[in-house]
N, C-alpha and C positions, 0 to 999 in steps of 0.2 A: 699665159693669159693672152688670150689674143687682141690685138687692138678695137677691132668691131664689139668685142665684149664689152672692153673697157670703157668707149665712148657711148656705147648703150648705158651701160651704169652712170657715165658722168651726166648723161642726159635726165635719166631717171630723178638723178640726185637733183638737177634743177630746175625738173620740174615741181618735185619735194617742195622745195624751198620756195618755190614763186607760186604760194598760195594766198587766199584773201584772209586766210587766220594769220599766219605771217605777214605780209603787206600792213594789215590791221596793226599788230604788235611794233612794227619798226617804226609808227610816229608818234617822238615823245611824246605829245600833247595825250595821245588817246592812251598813253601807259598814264600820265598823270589822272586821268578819267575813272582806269582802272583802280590806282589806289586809292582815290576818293570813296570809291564805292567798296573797297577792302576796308576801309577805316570805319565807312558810316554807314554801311550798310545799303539796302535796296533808298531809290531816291526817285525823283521825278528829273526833269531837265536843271528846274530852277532852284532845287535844292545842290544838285550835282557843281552847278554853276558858279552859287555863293562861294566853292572852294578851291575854285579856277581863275587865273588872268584873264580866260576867254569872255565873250559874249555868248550870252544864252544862246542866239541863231549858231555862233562856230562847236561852244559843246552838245548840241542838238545835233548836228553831221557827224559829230566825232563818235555820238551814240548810235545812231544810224548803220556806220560801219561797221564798230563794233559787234552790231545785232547781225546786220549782213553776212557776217565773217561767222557769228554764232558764238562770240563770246561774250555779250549777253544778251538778257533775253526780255525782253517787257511785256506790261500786262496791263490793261487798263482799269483804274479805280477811278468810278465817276469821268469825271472831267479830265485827268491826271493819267498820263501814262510811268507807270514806276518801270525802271531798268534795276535789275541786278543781273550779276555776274553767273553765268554759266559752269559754276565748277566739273560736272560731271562729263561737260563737252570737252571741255579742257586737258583734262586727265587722259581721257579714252584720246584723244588727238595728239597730244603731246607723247604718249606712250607708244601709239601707231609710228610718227615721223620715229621717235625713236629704235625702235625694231625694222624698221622700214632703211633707215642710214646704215643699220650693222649690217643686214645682207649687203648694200650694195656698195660701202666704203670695203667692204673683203675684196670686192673685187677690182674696182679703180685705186683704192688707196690703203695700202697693204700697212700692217701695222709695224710700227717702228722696231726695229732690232735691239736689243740690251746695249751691242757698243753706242750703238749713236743715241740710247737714253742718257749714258753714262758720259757723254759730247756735250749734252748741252745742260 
């Protein structure tokens, strides 16, 4: 494998990974947002809020991103914008970065041998 190969692939892989669905996902506060809304369902800010340490103004940016990033998605009822959760983005995204890592980890990061399974 030639090296121009390999450092295409390692590129690839970080570009993968330095996305805004990812960026979104890596700050606890907005995974704690997510389970909120896994628990209780679709919400508004101030409903979301009640079951956070943040302030209504910091889980309002936290939803923000989230929508940004496309993981979820809001809707407006009257006055009230309600957020839930994205599942169908998530799956079909998660699935891609998946399929997407096994072509290019075949070629920068070759899969481990039996002896050095049996090493560690």
């Amino acid at each position: 494998m030639s090296d121009a190969k390999r450092q295409r692939a390692a590129a690839d892989i970080a570009a993968l990974l330095d996305t805004p669905l990812l960026r979104a996902l890596a700050e606890p506060a907005r995974l704690e947002v997510l389970k909120v809304l896994l628990v209780h369902g679709r919400g508004d800010v101030a409903s979301i809020a009640e079951h956070l340490p943040q302030d209504r103004s910091v889980v309002s940016r936290h939803l923000q991103t989230l929508e940004d990033a496309g993981v979820v998605r809001s809707t407006r009822e009257g006055r009230h914008r309600l957020y839930e959760i994205e599942g169908d983005f998530l799956v079909e995204r998660f699935d891609f970065l998946a399929a997407r890592m096994r072509q290019l980890s075949s070629i920068c990061c070759p899969p481990v041998t039996d002896t050095k399974k049996k090493r560690a």
